[in-house]
N, C-alpha and C positions, 0 to 999 in steps of 0.2 A: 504494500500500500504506500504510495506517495502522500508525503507530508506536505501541503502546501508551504509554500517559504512565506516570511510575513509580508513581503513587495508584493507578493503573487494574492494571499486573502486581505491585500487592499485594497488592490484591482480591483478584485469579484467585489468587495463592500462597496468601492464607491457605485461599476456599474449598476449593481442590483441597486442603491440607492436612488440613484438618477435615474432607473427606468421605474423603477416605482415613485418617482414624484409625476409620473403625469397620470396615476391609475385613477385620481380623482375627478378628470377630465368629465366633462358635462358631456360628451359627444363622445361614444366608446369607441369609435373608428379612431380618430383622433388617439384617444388615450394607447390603443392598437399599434398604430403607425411611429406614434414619438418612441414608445419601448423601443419601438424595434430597429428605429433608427439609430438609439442612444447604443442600444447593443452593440449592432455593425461598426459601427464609428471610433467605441472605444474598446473593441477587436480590432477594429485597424490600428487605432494609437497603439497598442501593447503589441501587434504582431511586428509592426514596421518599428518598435519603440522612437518615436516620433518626437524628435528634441524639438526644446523649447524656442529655439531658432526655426527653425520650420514649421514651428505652431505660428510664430509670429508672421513667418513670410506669408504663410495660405490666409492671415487674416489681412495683411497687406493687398493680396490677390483679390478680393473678395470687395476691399474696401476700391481700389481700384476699379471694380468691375460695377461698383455700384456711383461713381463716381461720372464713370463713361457712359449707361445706362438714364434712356431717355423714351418719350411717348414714340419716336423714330427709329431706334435702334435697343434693344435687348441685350448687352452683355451675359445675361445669366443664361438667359436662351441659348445664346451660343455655345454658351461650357456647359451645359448640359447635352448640349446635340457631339460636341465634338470628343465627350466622354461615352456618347453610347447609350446615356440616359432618356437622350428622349425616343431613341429608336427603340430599348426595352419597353417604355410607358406604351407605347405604341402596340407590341407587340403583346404583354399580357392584360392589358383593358379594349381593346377591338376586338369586339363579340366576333367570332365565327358566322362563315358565311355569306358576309359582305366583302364589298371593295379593301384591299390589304390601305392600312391609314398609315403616313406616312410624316415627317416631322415637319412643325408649326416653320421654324428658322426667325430668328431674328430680326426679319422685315415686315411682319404680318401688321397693318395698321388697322382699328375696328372703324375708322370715319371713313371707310369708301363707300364713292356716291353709287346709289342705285340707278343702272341704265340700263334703259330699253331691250329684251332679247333679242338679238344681232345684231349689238351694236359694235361698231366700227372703233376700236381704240387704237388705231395708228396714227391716224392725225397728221398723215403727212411725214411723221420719222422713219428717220434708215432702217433698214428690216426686213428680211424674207417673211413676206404675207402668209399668214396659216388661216384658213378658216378651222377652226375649232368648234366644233359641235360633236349632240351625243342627247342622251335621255337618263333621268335617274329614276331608277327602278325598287321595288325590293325584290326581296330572294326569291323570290317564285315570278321575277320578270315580271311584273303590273306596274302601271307607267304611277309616279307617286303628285299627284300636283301639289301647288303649293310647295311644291321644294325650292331652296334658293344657293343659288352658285356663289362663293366669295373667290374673286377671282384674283391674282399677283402674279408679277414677274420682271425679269428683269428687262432691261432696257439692248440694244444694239450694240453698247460700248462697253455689256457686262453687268450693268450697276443699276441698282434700286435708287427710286429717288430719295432715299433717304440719305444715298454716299454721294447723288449729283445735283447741286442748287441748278443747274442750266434745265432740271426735268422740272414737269411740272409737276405737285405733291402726290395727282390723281394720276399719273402718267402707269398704262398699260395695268390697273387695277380697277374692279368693279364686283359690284353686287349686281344680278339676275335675279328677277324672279322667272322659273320655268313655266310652259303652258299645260295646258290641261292633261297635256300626255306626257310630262315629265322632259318634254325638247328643250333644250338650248342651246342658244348658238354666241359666237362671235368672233370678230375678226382681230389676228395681232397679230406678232410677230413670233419668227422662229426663235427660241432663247438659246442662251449661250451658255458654256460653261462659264464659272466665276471661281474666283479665291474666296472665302471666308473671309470676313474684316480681318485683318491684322493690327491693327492699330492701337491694339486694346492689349490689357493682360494674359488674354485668350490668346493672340498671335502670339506675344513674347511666351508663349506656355507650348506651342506650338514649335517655335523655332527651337527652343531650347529641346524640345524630344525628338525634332530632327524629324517631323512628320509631315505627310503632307497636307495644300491648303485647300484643295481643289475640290469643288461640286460638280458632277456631270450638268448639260442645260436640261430646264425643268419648268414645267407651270407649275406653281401653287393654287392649290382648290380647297376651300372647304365646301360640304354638301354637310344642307340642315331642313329637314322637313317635322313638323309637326306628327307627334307620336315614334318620331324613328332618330334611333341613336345617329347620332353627329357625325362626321367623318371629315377626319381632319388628314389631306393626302398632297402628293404628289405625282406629275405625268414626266413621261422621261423619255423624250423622242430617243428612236433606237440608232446605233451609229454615233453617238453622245462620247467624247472623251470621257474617262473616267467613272464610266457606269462601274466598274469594279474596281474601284476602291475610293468611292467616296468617302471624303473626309467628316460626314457626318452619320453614316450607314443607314440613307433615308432608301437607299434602293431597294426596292421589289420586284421579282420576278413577270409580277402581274401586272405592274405598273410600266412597261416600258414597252412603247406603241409606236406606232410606224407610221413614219409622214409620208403619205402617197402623194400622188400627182388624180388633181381633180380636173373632170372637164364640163360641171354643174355650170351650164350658162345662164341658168336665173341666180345662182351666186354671183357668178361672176360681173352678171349688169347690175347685181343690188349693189356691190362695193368697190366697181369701174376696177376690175381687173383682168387681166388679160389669161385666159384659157390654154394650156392647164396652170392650175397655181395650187398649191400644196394645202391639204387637209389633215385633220386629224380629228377620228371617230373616237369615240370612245365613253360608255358608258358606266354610271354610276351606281351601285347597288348598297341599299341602305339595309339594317337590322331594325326591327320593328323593336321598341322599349318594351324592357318586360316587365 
């Protein structure tokens, strides 16, 4: 039988004490989650024995990240995506059976203006034309109305208007609401791959692991319909630099879709372009709340 050493039955005192200060909690999830985080956390301190200098740096990191952390850009979002976490979150809360959901990122703003289905958000900027359409469904394929698109993406030069004052705030992001059959459509551009901000603690956390910074090109979507679990994803034209190893692991197998060549000439004259010009189908499948 092992004698615990007295370093080693102070550990165990203080965790067991700190996960039992939150057993009081008014909301037992809550009370559930703090234990269990307090657990892991001071298992990591005692596994990695985690000097006092490196406590101080990670709270440096933190204060940093909240420092550069804005209604425009998320620091925390990002060192969660480029740790992994938010692609886990992803992976064990997305009910089975719908669309695979894939990570928010750092750019996601909630003040986009609601327009028109099919509407036109190029405006004139540089950009291989995508018509993007598709229908959201649930699991047994019935069109769901009332469902609504939250649309983002980057720009021609790479960059969200959060990283470009020359964009405009609303530039190539919008809300849809869908028609009765669960349709929507609209016009953008082809997106690009991009770096990860680096400019933040997150880059310099980056640089120092000697990782990389790169996202494959992607549309951001959320899909939210009334009665039916949320779906918070990503699309990932195929042929994408870095589909395998993006630096935040938002890729899915099922999420990555191929931009054809269209020769729709009632698209074509609805948003004066010239036949064929590149589409991209793709449909959305919701989980009904349980």
């Amino acid at each position: 039988m092992t004698v615990p050493t007295h370093s080693n039955a102070l550990n165990i005192a203080v965790t067991q004490d700190a996960m039992a200060s939150f057993s009081k909690a008014s909301d037992p999830r809550l009370a559930h989650v703090m234990s269990l985080l307090v657990k892991h956390l001071h298992a990591f301190v005692n596994e990695s024995q985690l000097s006092k200098a490196e406590w101080l740096k990670g709270l440096e990191f933190l204060t940093a990240a909240a420092k550069i952390t804005d209604d425009e850009r998320n620091e925390f979002s990002l060192f969660s995506d480029i740790m992994g976490i938010s692609s886990m979150v992803d992976v064990v809360s997305q009910p089975p059976g719908g669309t695979p959901s894939s990570v928010l990122g750092p750019f996601h703003n909630h003040d986009s203006h609601l327009q028109p289905n099919g509407s036109d958000l190029t405006h004139g900027q540089p950009g291989e034309r995508v018509w993007l359409h598709g229908r959201v469904l649930d699991v047994h394929q019935n069109a769901i109305p009332n469902a609504q698109i939250d649309f983002w993406q980057n720009a021609d030069n790479g960059l969200y208007p959060a990283q470009d004052a020359a964009q405009d705030p609303q530039n190539l992001r919008c809300k849809i609401n869908c028609d009765a059959n669960g349709g929507f459509s609209l016009l953008t551009i082809r997106p690009h791959p991009y770096t990860v901000p680096t400019d933040g603690p997150v880059g310099a956390l980056l640089a120092a692991s000697n990782r990389g910074i790169w996202r494959p090109a992607h549309f951001h979507i959320i899909v939210s319909a009334p009665g039916y679990v949320g779906l918070v994803t990503e699309l990932f034209p195929a042929g994408s630099d870095y589909l395998d190893n993006d630096t935040v692991f938002g890729v899915r197998p099922g999420l990555i879709v191929d931009v054809k060549n269209c020769d729709n000439s009632e698209v074509a004259v609805q948003y004066g372009l010239t036949a064929p010009f590149k589409e991209v189908e793709f449909d959305f499948s919701l989980v009904k709340q349980a």
